[in-house]
mmCIF file of the N, C-alpha and C atoms, coordinates in Angstrom:
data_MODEL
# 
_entry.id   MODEL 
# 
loop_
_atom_site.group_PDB 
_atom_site.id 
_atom_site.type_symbol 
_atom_site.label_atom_id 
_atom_site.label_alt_id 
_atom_site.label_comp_id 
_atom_site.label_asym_id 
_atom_site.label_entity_id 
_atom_site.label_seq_id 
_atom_site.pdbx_PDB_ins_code 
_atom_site.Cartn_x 
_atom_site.Cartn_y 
_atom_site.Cartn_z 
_atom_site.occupancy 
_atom_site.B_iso_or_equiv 
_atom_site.pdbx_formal_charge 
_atom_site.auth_seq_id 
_atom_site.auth_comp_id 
_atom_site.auth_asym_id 
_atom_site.auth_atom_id 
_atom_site.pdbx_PDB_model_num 
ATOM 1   N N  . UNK A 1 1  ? 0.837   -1.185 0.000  1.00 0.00 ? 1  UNK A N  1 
ATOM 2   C CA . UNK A 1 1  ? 0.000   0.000  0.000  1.00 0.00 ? 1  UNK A CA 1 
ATOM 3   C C  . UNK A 1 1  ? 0.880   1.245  0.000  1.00 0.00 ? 1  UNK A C  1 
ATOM 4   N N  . UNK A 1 2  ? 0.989   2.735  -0.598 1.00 0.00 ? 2  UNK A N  1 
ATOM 5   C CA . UNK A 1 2  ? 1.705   3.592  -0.817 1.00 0.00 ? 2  UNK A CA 1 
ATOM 6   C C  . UNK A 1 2  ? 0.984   4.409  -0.289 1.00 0.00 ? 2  UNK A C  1 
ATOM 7   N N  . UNK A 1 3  ? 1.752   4.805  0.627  1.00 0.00 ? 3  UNK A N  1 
ATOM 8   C CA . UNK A 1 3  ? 1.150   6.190  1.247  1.00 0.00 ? 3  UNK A CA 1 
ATOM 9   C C  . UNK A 1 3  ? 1.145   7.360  0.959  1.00 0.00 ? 3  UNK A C  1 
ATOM 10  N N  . UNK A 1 4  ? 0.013   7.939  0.342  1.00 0.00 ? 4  UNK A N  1 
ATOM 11  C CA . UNK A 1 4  ? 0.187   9.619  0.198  1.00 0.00 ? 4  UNK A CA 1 
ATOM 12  C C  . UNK A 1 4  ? 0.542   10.670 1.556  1.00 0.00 ? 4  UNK A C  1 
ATOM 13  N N  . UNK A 1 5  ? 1.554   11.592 1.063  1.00 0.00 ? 5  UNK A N  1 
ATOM 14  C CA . UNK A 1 5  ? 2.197   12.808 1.335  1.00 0.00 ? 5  UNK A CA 1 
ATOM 15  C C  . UNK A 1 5  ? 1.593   13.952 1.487  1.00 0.00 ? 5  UNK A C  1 
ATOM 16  N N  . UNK A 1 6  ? 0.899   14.793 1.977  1.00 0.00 ? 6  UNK A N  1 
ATOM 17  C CA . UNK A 1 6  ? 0.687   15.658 1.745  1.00 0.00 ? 6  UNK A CA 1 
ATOM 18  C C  . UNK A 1 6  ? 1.694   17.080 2.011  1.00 0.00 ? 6  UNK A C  1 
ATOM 19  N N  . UNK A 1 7  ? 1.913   17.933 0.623  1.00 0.00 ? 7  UNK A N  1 
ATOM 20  C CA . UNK A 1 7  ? 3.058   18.461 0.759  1.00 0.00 ? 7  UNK A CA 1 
ATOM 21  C C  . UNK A 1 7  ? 3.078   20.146 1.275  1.00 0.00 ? 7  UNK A C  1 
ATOM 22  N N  . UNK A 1 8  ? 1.409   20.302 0.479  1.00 0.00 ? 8  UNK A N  1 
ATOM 23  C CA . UNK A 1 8  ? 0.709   21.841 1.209  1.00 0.00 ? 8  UNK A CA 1 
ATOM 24  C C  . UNK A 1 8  ? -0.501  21.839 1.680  1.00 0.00 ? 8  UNK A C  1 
ATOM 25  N N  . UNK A 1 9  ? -0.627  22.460 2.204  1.00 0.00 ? 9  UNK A N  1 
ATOM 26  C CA . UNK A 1 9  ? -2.283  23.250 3.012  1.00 0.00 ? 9  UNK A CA 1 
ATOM 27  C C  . UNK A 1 9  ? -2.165  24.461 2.544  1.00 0.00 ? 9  UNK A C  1 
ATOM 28  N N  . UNK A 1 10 ? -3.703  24.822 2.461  1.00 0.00 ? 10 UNK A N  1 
ATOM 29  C CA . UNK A 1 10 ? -3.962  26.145 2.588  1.00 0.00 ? 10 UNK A CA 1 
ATOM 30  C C  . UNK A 1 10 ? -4.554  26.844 4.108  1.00 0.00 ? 10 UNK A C  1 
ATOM 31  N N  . UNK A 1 11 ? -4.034  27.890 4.400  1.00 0.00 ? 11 UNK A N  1 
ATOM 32  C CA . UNK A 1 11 ? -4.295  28.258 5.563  1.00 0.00 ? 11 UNK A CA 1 
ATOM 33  C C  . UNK A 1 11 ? -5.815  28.199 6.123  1.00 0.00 ? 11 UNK A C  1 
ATOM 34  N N  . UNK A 1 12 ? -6.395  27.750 4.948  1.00 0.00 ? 12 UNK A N  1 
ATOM 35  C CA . UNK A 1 12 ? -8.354  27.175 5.615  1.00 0.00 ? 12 UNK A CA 1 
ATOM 36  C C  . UNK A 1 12 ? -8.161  26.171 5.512  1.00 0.00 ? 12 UNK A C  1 
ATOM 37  N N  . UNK A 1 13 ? -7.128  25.199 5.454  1.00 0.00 ? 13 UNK A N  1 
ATOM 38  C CA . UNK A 1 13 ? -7.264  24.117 5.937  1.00 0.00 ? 13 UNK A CA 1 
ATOM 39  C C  . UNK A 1 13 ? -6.575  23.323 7.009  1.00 0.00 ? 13 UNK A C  1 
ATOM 40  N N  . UNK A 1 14 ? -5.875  24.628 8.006  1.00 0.00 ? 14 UNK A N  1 
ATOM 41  C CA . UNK A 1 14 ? -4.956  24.822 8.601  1.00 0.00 ? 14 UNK A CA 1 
ATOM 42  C C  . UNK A 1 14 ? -5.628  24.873 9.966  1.00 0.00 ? 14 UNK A C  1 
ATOM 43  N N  . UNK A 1 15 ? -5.551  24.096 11.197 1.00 0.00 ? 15 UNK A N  1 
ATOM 44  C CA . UNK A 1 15 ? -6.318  24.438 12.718 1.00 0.00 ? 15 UNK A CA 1 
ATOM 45  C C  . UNK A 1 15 ? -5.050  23.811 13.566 1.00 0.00 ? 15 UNK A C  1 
ATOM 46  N N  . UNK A 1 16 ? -5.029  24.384 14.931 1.00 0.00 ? 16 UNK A N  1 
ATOM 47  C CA . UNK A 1 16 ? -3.912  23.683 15.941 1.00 0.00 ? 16 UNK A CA 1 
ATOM 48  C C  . UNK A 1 16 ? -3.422  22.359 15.790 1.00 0.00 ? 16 UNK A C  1 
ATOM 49  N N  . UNK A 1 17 ? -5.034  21.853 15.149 1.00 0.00 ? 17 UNK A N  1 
ATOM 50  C CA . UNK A 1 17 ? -4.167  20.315 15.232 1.00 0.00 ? 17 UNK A CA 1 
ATOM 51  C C  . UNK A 1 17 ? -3.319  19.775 13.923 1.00 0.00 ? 17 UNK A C  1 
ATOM 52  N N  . UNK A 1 18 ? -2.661  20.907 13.110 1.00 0.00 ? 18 UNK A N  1 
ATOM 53  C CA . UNK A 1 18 ? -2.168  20.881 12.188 1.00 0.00 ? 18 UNK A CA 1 
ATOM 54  C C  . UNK A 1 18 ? -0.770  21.041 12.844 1.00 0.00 ? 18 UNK A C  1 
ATOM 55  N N  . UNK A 1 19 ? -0.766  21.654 13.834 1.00 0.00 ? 19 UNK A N  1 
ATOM 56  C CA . UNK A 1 19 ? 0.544   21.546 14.627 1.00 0.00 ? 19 UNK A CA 1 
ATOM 57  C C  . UNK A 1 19 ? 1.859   20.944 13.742 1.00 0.00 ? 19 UNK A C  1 
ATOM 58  N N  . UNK A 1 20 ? 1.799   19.643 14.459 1.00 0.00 ? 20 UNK A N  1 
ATOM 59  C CA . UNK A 1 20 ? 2.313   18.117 13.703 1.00 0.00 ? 20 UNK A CA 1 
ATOM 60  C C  . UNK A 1 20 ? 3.071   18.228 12.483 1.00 0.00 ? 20 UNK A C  1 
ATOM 61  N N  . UNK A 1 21 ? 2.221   18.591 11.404 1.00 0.00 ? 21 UNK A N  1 
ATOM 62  C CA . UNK A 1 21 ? 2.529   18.948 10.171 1.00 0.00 ? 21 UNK A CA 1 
ATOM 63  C C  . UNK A 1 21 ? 2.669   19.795 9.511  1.00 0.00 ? 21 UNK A C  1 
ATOM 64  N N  . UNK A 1 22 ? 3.219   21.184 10.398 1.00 0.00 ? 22 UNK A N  1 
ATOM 65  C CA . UNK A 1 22 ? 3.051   22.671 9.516  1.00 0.00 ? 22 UNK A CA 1 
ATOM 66  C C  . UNK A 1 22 ? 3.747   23.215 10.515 1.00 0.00 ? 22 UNK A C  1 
ATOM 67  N N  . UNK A 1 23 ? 3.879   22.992 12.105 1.00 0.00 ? 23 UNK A N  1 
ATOM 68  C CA . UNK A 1 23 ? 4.562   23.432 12.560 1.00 0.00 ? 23 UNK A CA 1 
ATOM 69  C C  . UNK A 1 23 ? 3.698   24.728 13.433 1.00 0.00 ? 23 UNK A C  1 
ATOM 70  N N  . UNK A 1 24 ? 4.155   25.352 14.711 1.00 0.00 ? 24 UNK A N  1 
ATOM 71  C CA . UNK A 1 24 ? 3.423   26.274 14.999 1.00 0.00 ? 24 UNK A CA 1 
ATOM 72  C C  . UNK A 1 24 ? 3.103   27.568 14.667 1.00 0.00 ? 24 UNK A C  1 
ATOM 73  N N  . UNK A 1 25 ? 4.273   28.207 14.388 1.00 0.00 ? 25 UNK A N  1 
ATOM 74  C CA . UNK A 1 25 ? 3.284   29.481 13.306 1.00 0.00 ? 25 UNK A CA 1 
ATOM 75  C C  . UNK A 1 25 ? 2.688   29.407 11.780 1.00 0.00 ? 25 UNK A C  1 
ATOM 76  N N  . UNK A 1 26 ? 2.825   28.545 10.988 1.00 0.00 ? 26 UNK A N  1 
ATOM 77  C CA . UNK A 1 26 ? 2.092   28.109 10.013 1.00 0.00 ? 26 UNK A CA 1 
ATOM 78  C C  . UNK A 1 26 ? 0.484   27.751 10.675 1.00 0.00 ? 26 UNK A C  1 
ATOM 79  N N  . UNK A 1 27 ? 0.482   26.872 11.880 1.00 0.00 ? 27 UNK A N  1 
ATOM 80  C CA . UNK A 1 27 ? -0.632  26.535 12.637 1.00 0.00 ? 27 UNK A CA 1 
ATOM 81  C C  . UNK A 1 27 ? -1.666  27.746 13.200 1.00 0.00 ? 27 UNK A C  1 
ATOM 82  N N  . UNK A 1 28 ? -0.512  28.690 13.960 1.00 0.00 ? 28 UNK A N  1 
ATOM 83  C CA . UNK A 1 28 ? -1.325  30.261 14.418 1.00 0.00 ? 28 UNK A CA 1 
ATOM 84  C C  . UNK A 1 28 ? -1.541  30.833 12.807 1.00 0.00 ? 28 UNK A C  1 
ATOM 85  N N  . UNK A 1 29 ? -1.294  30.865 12.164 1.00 0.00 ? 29 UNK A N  1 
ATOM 86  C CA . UNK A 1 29 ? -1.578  31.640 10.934 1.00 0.00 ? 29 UNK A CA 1 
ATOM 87  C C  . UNK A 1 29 ? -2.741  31.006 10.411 1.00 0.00 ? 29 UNK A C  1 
ATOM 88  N N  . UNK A 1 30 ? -3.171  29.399 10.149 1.00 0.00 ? 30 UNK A N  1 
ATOM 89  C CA . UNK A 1 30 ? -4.157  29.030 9.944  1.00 0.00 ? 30 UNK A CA 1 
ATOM 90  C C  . UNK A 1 30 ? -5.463  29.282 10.835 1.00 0.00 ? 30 UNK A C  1 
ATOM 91  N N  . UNK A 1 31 ? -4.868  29.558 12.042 1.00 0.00 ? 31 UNK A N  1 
ATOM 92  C CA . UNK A 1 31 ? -6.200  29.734 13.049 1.00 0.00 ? 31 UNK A CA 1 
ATOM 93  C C  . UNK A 1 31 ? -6.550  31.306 12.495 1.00 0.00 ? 31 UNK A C  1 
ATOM 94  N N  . UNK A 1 32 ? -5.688  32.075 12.469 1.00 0.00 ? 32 UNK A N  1 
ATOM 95  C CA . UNK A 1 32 ? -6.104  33.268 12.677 1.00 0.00 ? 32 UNK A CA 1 
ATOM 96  C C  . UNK A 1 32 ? -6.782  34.191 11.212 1.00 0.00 ? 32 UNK A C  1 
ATOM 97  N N  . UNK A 1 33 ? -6.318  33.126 10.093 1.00 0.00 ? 33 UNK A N  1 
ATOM 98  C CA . UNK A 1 33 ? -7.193  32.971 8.889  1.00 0.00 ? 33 UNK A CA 1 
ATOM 99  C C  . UNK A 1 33 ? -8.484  32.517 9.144  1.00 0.00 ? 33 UNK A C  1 
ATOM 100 N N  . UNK A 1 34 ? -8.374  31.763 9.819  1.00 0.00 ? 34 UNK A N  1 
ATOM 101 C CA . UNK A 1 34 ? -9.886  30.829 9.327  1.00 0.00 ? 34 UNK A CA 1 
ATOM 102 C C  . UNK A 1 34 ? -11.078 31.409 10.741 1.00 0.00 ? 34 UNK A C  1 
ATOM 103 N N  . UNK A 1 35 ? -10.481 32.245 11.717 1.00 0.00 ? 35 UNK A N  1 
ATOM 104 C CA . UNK A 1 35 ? -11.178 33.158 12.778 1.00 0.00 ? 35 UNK A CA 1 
ATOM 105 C C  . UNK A 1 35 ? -11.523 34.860 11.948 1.00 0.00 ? 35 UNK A C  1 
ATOM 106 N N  . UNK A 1 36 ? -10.472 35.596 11.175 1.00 0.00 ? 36 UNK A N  1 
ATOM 107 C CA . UNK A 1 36 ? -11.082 36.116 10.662 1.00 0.00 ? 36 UNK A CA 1 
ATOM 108 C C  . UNK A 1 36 ? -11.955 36.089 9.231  1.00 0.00 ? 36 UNK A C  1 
ATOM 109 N N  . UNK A 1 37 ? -11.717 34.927 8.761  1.00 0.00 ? 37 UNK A N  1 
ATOM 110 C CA . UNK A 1 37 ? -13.068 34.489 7.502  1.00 0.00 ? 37 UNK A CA 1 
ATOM 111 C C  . UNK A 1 37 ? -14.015 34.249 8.056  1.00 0.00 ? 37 UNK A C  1 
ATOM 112 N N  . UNK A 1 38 ? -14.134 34.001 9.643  1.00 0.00 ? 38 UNK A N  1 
ATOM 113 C CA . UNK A 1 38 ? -15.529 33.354 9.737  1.00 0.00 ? 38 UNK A CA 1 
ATOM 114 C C  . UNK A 1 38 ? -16.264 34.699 10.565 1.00 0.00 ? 38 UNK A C  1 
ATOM 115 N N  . UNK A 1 39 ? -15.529 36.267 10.802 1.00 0.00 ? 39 UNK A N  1 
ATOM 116 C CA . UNK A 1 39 ? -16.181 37.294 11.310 1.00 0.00 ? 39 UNK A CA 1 
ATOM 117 C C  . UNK A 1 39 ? -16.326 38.279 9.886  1.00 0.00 ? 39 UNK A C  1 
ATOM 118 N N  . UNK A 1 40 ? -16.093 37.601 8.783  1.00 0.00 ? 40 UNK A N  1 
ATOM 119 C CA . UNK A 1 40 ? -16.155 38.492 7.513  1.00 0.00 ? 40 UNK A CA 1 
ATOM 120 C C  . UNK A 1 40 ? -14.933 39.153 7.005  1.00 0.00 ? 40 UNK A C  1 
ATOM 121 N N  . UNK A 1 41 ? -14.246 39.286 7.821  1.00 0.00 ? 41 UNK A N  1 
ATOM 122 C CA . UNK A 1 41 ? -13.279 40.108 7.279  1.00 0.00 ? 41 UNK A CA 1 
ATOM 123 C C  . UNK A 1 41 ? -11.597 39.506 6.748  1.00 0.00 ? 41 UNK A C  1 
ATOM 124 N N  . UNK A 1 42 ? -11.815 40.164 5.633  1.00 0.00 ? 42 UNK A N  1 
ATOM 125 C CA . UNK A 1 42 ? -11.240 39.569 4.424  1.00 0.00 ? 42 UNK A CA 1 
ATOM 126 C C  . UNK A 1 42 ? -9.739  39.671 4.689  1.00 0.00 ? 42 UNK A C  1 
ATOM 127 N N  . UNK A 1 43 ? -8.998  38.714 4.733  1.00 0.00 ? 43 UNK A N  1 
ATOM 128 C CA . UNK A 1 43 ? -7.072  38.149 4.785  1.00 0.00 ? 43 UNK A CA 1 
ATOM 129 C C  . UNK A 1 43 ? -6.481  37.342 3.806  1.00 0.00 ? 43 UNK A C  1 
ATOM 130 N N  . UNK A 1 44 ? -6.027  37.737 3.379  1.00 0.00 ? 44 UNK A N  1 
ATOM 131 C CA . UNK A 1 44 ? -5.344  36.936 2.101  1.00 0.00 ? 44 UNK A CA 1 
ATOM 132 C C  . UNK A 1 44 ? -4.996  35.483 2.590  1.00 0.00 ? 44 UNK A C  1 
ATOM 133 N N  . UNK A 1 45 ? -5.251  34.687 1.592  1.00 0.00 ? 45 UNK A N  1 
ATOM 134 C CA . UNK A 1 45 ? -5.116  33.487 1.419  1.00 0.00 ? 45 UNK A CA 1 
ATOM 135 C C  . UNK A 1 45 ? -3.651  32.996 1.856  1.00 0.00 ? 45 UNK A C  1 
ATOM 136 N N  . UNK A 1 46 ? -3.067  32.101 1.918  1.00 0.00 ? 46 UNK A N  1 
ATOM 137 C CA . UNK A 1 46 ? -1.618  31.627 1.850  1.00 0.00 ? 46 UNK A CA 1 
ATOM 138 C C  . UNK A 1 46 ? -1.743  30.204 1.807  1.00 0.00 ? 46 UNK A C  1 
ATOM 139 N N  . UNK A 1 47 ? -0.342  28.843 1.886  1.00 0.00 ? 47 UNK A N  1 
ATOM 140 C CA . UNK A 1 47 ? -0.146  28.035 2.122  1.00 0.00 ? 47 UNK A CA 1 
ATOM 141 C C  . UNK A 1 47 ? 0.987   27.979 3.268  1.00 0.00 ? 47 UNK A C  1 
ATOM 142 N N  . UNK A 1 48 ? 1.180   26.604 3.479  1.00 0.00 ? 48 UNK A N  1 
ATOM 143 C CA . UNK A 1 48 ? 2.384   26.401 4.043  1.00 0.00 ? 48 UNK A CA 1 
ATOM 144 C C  . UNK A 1 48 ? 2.648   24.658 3.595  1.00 0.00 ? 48 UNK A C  1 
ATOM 145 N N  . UNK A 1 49 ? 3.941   24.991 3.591  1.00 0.00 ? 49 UNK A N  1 
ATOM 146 C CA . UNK A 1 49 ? 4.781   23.545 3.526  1.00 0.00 ? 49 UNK A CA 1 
ATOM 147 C C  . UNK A 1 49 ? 4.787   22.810 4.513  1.00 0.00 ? 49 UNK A C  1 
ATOM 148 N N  . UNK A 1 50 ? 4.896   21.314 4.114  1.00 0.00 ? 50 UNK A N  1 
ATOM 149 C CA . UNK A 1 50 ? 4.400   20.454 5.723  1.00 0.00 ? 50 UNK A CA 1 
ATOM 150 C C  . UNK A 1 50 ? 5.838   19.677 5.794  1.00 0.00 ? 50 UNK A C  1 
ATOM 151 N N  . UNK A 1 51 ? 5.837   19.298 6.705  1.00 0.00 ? 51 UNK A N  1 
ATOM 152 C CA . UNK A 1 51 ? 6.831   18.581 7.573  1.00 0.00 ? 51 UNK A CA 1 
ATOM 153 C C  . UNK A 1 51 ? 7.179   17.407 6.449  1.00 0.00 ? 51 UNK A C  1 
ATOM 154 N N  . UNK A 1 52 ? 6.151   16.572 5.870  1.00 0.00 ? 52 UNK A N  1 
ATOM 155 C CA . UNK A 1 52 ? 6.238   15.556 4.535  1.00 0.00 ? 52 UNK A CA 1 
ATOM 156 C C  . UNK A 1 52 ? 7.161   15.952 3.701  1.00 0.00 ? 52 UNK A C  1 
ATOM 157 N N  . UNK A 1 53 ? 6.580   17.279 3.280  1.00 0.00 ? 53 UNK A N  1 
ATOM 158 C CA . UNK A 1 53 ? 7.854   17.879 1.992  1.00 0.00 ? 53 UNK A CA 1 
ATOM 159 C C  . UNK A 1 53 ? 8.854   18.413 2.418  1.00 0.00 ? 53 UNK A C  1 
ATOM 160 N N  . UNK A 1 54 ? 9.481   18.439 3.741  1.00 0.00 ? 54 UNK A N  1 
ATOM 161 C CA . UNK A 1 54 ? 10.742  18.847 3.840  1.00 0.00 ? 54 UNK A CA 1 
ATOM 162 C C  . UNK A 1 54 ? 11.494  17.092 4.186  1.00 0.00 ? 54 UNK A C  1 
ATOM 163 N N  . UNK A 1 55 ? 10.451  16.498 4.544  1.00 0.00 ? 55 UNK A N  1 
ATOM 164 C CA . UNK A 1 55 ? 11.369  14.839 4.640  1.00 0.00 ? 55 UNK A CA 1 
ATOM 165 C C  . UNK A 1 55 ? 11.585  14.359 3.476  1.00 0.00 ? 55 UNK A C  1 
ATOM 166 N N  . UNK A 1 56 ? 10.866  14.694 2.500  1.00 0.00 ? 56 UNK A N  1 
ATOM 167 C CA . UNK A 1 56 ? 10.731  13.720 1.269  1.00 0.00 ? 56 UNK A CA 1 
ATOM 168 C C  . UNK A 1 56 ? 11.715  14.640 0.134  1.00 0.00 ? 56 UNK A C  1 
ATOM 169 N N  . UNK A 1 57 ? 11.887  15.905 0.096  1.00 0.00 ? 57 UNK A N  1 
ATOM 170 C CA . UNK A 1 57 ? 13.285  17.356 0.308  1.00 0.00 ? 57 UNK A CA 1 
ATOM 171 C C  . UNK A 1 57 ? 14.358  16.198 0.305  1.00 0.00 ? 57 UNK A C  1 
ATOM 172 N N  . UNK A 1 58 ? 15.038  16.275 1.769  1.00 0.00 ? 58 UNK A N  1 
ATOM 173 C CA . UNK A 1 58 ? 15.728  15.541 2.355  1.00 0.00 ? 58 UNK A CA 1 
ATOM 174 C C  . UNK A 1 58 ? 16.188  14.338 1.641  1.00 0.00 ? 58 UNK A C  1 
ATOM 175 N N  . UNK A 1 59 ? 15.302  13.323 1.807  1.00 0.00 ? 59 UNK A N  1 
ATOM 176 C CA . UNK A 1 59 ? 15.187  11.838 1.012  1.00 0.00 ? 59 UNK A CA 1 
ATOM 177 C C  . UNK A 1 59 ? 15.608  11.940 -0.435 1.00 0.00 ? 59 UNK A C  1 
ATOM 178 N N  . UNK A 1 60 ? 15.037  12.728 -1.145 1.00 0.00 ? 60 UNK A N  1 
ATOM 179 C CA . UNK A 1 60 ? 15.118  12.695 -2.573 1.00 0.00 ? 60 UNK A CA 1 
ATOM 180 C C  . UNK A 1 60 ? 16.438  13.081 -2.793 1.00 0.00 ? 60 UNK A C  1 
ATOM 181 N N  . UNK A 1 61 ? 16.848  13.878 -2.151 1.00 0.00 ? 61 UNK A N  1 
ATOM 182 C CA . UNK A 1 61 ? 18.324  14.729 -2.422 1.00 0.00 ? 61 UNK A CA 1 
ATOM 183 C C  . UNK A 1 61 ? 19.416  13.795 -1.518 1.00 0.00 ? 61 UNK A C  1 
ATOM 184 N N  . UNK A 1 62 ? 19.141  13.010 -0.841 1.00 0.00 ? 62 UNK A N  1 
ATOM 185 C CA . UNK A 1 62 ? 20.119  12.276 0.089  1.00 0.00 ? 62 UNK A CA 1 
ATOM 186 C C  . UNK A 1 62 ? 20.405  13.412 1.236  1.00 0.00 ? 62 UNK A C  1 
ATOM 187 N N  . UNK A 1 63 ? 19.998  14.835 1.663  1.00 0.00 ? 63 UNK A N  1 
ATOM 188 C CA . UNK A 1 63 ? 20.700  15.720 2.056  1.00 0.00 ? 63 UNK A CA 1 
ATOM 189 C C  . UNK A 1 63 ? 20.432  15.094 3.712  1.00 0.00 ? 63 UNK A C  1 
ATOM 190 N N  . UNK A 1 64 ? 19.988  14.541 4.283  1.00 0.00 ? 64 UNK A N  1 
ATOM 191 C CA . UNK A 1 64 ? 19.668  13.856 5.744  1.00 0.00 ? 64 UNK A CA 1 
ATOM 192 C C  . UNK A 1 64 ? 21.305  13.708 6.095  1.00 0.00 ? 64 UNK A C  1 
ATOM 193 N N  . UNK A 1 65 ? 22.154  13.420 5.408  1.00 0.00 ? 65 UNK A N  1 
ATOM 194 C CA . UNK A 1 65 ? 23.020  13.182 5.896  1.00 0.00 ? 65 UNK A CA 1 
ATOM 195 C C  . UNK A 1 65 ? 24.365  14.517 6.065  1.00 0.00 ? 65 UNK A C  1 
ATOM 196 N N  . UNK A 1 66 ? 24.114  15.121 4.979  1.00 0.00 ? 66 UNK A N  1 
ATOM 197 C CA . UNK A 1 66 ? 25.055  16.354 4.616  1.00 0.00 ? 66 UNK A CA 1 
ATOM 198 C C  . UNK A 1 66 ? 24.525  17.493 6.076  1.00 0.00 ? 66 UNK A C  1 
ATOM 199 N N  . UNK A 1 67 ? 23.152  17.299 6.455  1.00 0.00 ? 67 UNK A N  1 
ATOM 200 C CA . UNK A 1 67 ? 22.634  18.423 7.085  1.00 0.00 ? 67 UNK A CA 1 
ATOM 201 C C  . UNK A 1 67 ? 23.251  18.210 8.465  1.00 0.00 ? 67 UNK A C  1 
ATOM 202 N N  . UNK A 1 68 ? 23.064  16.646 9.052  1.00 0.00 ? 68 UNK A N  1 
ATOM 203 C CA . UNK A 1 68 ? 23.597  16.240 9.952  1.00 0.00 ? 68 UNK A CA 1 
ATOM 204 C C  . UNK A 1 68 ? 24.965  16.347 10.303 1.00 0.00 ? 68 UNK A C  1 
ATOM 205 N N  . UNK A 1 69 ? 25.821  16.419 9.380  1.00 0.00 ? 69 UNK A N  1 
ATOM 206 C CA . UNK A 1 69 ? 27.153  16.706 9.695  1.00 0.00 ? 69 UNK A CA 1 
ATOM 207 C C  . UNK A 1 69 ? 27.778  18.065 9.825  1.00 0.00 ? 69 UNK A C  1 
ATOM 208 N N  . UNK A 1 70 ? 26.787  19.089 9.121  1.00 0.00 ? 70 UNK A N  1 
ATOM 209 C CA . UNK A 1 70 ? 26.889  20.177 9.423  1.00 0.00 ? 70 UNK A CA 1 
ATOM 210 C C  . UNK A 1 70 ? 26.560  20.676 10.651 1.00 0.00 ? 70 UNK A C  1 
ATOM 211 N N  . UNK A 1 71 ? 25.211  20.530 11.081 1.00 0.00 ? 71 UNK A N  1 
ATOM 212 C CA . UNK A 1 71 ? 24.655  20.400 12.194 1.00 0.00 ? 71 UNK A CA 1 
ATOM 213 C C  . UNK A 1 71 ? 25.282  19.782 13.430 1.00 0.00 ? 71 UNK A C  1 
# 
């Protein structure tokens, strides 16, 4: 079975418990999108990159290891 990745959200699809996968201010930015869409008042859209696409980043490029030694 192959597991799908998900690599973006959009900040309406973004709530605390996105935590995990977006990280915490990507997470406050989704809350605070989707609190002012729901009092009317209009905030530009955005995404954010998830935790998936910086592993699968990593993986594809071999860089897990280059980062670590720098690090």
């Amino acid at each position: 079975m192959e597991t799908k990745f998900v690599y973006t959200l959009d900040f309406s699809q973004i709530t605390l418990k996105s935590l995990p996968l977006v990280g915490g201010k990507k997470a406050s930015l989704g809350e605070l999108f989707n609190a002012l869409k729901a009092k009317g008042i209009g905030a530009l859209d955005g995404f954010a990159t998830t935790a998936d696409a910086y592993r699968s980043l990593l993986a594809e490029r071999d860089l897990e290891y280059e980062l670590r030694t720098l690090l």
